[in-house]
Every structure is written in C-alpha cells, then in structure tokens.
N, C-alpha and C positions, 0 to 999 in steps of 0.2 A: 862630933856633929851635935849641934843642938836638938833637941829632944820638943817641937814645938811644931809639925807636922809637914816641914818643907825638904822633901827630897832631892838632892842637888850634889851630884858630883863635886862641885867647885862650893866647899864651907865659906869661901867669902859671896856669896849670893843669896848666902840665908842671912846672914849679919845687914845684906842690903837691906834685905825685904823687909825684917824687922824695922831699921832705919826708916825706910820707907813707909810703915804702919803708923810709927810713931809721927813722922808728921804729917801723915794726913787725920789723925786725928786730935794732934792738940798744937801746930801751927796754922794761923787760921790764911794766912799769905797760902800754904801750900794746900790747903781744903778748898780755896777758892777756885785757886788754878784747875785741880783735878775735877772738879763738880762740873766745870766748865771742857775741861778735857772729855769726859763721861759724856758731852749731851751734844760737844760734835763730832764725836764716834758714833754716836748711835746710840748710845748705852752698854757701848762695849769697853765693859771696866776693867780686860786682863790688857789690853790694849794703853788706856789711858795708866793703867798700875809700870808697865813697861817703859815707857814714855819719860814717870815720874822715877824711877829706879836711875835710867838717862842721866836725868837732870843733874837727880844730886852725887851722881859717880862724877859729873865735868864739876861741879862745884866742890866737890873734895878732892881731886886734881887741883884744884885751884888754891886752895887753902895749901896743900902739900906744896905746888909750886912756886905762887908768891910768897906764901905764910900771912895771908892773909886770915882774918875770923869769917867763919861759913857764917851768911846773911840769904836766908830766902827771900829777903825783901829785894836782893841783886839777883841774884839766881833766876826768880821770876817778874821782872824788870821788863824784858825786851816784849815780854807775852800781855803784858800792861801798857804797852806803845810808848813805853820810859827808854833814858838811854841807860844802858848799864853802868857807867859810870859816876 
C-alpha cells in the first residue's frame, strides 16, 4: 500500500486518487471542470473529487479499449456543450 495517507481496501483507488491530484492541479482542462464542479455542489469538493475519480476511470477504459491516447480535452468535451468526437 502506498505510504501517502489514503486508506482503502482496494490499492487500485489510491493510484486513482493520486491520478486525480495530479490533474487537478497541473491540467488546466481538468482544474476548470472541477472549480466549476465545486460551485454547483455547493462547495462540496469530496463530491466533485468523486465525480472527477468517475471521469477519468471511463477515460482509461477508453484508452485500454480503443487504445486510444487519454486527452482531457475529450474526456471533458461533452461538459463544454462540444461533441466528443
């Protein structure tokens, strides 16, 4: 188990989380999304953290199943009134 303060039966949810730290703070696609997640919650950010964990577990399903490259500019597309494609 990594040594990083996340307690979790399931070691593949802390590899999320970390994933998920890392881009919300230096992807700026997925810092926007979330800022914007945060303020219509309410300010309920384990909420909008859950939401983003979401995201990019279907977006790496994606990559594994077309073999496609992971793009949060598609990923958060549809939440932008874009088509994903």
């Amino acid at each position: 188990m990594l040594e990083h303060g996340l307690r979790t039966p399931y070691p593949h949810n802390a590899y999320v989380s970390l994933w998920k730290c890392r881009y919300i703070n230096f992807d700026e696609v997925t810092k926007r999304w979330y800022a914007k997640k945060v303020k219509r919650d309410g300010g309920k950010k384990r909420k909008a953290i859950v939401a983003l964990m979401r995201k990019l577990l279907s977006g790496l399903w994606r990559v594994g199943r077309d073999g496609v490259a992971f793009d949060s500019d598609k990923l958060f597309a549809k939440a932008r009134g874009h088509d994903e494609n």
